[in-house]
DRENKELO-435996 format. One record per residue (C-alpha): residue number from 1; residue in three letters; chain; z, y, x. Coordinates in nm, 2 decimals, always signed. Example, Ala and Ser with C-alpha at 12.3 -4.5 7.8 and 13.67 -1.06 7.14 Angstrom:
REM residues 2
[1, ALA, A, [+0.78, -0.45, +1.23]]
[2, SER, A, [+0.71, -0.11, +1.37]]
***
This chain:
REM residues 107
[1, UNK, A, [-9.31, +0.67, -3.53]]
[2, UNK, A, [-8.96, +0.85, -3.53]]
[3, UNK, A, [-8.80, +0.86, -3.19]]
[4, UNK, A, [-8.47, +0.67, -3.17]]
[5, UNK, A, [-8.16, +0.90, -3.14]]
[6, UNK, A, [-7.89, +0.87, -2.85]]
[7, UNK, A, [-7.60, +0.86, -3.02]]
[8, UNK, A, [-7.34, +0.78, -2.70]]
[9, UNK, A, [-7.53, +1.03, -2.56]]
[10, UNK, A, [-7.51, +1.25, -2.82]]
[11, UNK, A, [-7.13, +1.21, -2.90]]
[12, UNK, A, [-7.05, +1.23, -2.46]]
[13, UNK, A, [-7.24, +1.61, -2.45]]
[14, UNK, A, [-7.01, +1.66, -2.79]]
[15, UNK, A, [-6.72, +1.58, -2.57]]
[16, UNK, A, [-6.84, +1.79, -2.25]]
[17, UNK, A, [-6.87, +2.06, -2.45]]
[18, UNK, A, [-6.56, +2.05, -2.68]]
[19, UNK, A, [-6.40, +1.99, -2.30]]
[20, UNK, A, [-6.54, +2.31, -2.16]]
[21, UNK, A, [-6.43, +2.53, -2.47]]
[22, UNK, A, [-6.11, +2.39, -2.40]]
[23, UNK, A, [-6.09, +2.47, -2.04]]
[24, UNK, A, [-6.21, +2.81, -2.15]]
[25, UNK, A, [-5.96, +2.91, -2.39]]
[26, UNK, A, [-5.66, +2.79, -2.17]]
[27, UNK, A, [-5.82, +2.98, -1.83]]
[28, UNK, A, [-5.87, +3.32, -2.05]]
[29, UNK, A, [-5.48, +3.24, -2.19]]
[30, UNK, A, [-5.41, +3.20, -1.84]]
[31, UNK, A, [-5.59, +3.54, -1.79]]
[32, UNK, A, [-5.39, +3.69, -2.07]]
[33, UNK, A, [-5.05, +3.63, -1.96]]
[34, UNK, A, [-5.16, +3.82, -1.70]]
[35, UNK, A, [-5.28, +4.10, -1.79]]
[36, UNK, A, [-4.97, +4.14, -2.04]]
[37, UNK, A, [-4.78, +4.13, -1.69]]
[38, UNK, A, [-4.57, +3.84, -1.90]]
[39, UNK, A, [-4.61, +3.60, -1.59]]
[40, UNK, A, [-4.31, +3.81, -1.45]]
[41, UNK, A, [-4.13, +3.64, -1.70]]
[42, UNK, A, [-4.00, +3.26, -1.70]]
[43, UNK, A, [-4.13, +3.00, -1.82]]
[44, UNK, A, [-3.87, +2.95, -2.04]]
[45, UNK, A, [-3.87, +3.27, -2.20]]
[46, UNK, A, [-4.24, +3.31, -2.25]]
[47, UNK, A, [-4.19, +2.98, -2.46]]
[48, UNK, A, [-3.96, +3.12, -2.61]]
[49, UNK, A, [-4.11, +3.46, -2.75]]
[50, UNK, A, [-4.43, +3.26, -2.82]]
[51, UNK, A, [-4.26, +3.00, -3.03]]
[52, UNK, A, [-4.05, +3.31, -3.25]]
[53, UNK, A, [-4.37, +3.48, -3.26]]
[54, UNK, A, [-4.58, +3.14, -3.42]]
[55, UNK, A, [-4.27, +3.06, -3.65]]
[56, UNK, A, [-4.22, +3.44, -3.78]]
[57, UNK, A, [-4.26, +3.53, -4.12]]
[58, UNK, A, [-4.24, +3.91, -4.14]]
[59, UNK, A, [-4.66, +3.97, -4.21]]
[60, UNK, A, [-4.50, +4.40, -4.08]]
[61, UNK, A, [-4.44, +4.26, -3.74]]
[62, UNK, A, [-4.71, +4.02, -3.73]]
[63, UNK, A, [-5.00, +4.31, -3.82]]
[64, UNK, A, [-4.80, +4.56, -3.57]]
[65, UNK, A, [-4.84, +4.32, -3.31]]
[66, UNK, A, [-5.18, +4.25, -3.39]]
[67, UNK, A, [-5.28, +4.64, -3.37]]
[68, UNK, A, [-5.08, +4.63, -3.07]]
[69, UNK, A, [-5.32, +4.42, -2.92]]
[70, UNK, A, [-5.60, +4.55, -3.05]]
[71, UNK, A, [-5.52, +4.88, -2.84]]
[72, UNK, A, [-5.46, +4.69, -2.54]]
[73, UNK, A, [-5.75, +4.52, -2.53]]
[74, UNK, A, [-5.96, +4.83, -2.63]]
[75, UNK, A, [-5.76, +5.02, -2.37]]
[76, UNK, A, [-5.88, +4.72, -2.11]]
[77, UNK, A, [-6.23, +4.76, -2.23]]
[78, UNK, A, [-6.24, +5.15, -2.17]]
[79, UNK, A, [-6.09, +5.10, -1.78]]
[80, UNK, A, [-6.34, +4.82, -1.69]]
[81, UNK, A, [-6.64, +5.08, -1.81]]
[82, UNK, A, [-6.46, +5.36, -1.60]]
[83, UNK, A, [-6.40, +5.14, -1.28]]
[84, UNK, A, [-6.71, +4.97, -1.32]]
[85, UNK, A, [-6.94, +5.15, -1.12]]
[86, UNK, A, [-6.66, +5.21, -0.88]]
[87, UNK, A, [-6.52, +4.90, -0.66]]
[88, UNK, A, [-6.20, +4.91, -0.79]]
[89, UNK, A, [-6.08, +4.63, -1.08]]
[90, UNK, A, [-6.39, +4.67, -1.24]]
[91, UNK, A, [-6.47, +4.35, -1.49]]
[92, UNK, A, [-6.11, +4.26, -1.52]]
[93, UNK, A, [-6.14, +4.25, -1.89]]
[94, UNK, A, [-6.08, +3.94, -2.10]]
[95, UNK, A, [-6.42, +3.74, -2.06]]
[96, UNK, A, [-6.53, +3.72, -2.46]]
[97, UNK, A, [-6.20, +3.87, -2.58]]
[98, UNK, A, [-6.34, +4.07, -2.89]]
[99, UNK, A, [-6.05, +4.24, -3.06]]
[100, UNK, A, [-6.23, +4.28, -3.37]]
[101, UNK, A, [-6.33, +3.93, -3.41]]
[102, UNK, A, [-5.96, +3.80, -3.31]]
[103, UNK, A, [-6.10, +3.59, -3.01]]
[104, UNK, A, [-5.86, +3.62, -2.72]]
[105, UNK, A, [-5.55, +3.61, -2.90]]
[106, UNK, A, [-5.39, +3.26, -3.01]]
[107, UNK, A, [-5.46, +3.22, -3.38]]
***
């Protein structure tokens, strides 16, 4: 006899999970901004430069900012292995930021 499935069950660990992705990828944004050191900023301009940097066009600047990113995070990545032995800022690194695979970084 086939077991009978769930399916409010099913579809409120669906939303619990989509949920904690959520709060995931807006506490490592939180973490991001940062780590940039672009909380000194306002709020205001921070919008701003997001919102020219979502409508841009120019693929040139898009790609140099990507690389640019790239190198910070790899640059982040190299300090946490130095410090980590250490007691300094060890483990400051982006939780699951993987330059390579783009996660991290608003897409």
């Amino acid at each position: 006899m086939r077991k009978v499935r769930d399916y409010d069950a099913e579809l409120k660990a669906l939303e619990d999970k989509a949920r904690a992705l959520k709060a995931r990828r807006v506490e490592q944004l939180g973490q991001l901004v940062t780590a940039t050191g672009a909380d000194a900023l306002d709020m205001e301009t921070l919008a701003g430069a997001l919102l020219d940097a979502v409508a841009s066009k120019d693929a040139e600047a898009k790609e140099a900012w990507r690389e640019k990113g790239a190198a910070f995070f790899r640059g982040r990545r190299r300090k946490s292995r130095r410090t980590a032995g250490g007691n300094s800022d060890g483990g400051n690194a982006q939780p699951g930021a993987d330059p390579a695979s783009g996660s991290g970084a608003a897409s």
